[in-house]
C-alpha positions in Angstrom: 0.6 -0.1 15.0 -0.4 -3.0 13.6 0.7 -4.3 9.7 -1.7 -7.0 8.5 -0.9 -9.2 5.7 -3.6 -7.0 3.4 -0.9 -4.1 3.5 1.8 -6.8 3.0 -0.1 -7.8 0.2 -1.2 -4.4 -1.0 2.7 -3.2 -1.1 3.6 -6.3 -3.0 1.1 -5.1 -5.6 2.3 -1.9 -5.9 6.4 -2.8 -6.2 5.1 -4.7 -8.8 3.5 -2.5 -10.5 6.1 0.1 -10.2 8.6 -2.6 -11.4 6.5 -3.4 -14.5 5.0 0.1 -15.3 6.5 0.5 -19.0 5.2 -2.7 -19.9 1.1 -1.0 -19.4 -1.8 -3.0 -17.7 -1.6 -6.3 -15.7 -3.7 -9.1 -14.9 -4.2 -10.2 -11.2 -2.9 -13.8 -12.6 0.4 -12.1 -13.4 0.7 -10.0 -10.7 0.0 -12.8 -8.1 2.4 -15.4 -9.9 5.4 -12.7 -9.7 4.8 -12.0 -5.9 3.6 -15.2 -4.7 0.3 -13.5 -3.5 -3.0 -16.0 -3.3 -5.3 -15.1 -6.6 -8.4 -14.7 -4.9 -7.2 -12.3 -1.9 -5.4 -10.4 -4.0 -8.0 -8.9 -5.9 -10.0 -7.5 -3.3 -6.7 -5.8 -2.5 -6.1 -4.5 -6.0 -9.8 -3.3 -5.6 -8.7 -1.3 -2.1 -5.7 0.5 -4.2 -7.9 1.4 -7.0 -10.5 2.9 -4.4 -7.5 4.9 -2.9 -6.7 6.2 -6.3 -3.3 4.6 -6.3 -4.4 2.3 -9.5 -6.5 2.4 -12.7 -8.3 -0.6 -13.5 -9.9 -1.8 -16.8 -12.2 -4.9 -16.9 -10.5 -7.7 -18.9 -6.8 -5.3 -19.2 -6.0 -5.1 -15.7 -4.5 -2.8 -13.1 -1.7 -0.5 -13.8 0.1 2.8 -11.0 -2.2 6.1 -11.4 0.9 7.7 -9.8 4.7 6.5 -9.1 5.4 5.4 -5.9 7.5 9.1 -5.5 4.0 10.5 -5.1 2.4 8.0 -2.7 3.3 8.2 1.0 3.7 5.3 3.4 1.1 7.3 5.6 -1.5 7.1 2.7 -1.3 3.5 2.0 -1.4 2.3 5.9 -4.4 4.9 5.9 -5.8 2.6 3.2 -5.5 -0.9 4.9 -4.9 -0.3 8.6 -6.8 2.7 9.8 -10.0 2.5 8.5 -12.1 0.9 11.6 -10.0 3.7 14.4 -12.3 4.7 17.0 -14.0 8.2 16.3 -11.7 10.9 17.7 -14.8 12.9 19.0 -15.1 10.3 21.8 -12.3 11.7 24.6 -12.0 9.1 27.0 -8.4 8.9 28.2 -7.5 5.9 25.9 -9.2 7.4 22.9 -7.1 10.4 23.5 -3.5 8.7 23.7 -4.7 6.7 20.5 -5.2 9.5 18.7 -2.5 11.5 20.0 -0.5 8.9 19.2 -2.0 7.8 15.5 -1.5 11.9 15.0 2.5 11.8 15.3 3.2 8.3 13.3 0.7 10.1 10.8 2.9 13.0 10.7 6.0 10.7 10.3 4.9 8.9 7.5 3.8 11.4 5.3 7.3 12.4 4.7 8.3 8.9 3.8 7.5 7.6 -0.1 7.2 4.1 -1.0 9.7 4.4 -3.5 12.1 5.0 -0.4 11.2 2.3 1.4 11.7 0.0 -1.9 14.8 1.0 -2.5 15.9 0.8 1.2 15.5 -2.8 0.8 17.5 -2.7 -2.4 19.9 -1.8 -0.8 20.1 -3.3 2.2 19.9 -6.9 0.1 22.4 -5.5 -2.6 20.0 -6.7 -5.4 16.2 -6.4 -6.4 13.8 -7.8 -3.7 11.7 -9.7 -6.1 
């Protein structure tokens, strides 16, 4: 399985988010300052998690979480950035089928794991916030 830096960045986003939710909508600008994330890529990731329905967006107020990260599974975000571009199940050669054998049992893993585990995981692991 491969993790690219779009679901690096695209995790980054949402902690922060999470992190920030009382305070309401966010600029990319303020987003990318906080996580160290390059401006320009990180819109077009911000624009992936919108079209996954993980964030709202408003033109000139920003991004803010459509649902905490309680209700989003790891499975659903790696879905978003790393799946898309699979090779169609229908095909049946022998390496197709091991793929997607496979892709089906890490799927049915990660549905049962929430981001808001895996954030605070790292919490605790580091004994402080990971910002």
């Amino acid at each position: 399985m491969k993790f690219n830096r779009t679901l690096a960045y695209g995790l980054a986003c949402l902690q922060y988010l999470s992190d920030h939710s009382q305070g309401g909508w966010h600029e990319t600008r303020q987003i990318c300052q906080t996580q160290k994330l390059p401006e320009s890529y990180c819109n077009k990731v911000l624009q992936s998690l919108v079209h996954a329905g993980f964030l709202k967006s408003s033109r000139g107020r920003g991004f803010k979480l459509k649902k905490p990260l309680q209700k989003i599974n790891v499975w659903e975000v790696m879905e978003a950035f790393t799946f898309n571009g699979a090779p169609p199940a229908n095909k049946k050669s022998p390496s197709i089928a091991l793929y997607d054998s496979m892709r089906k049992h890490v799927n049915h893993m990660l549905i049962g794991l929430t981001l808001d585990e895996v954030v605070e995981s790292l919490r605790n692991k580091n004994g402080k916030d990971p910002h």
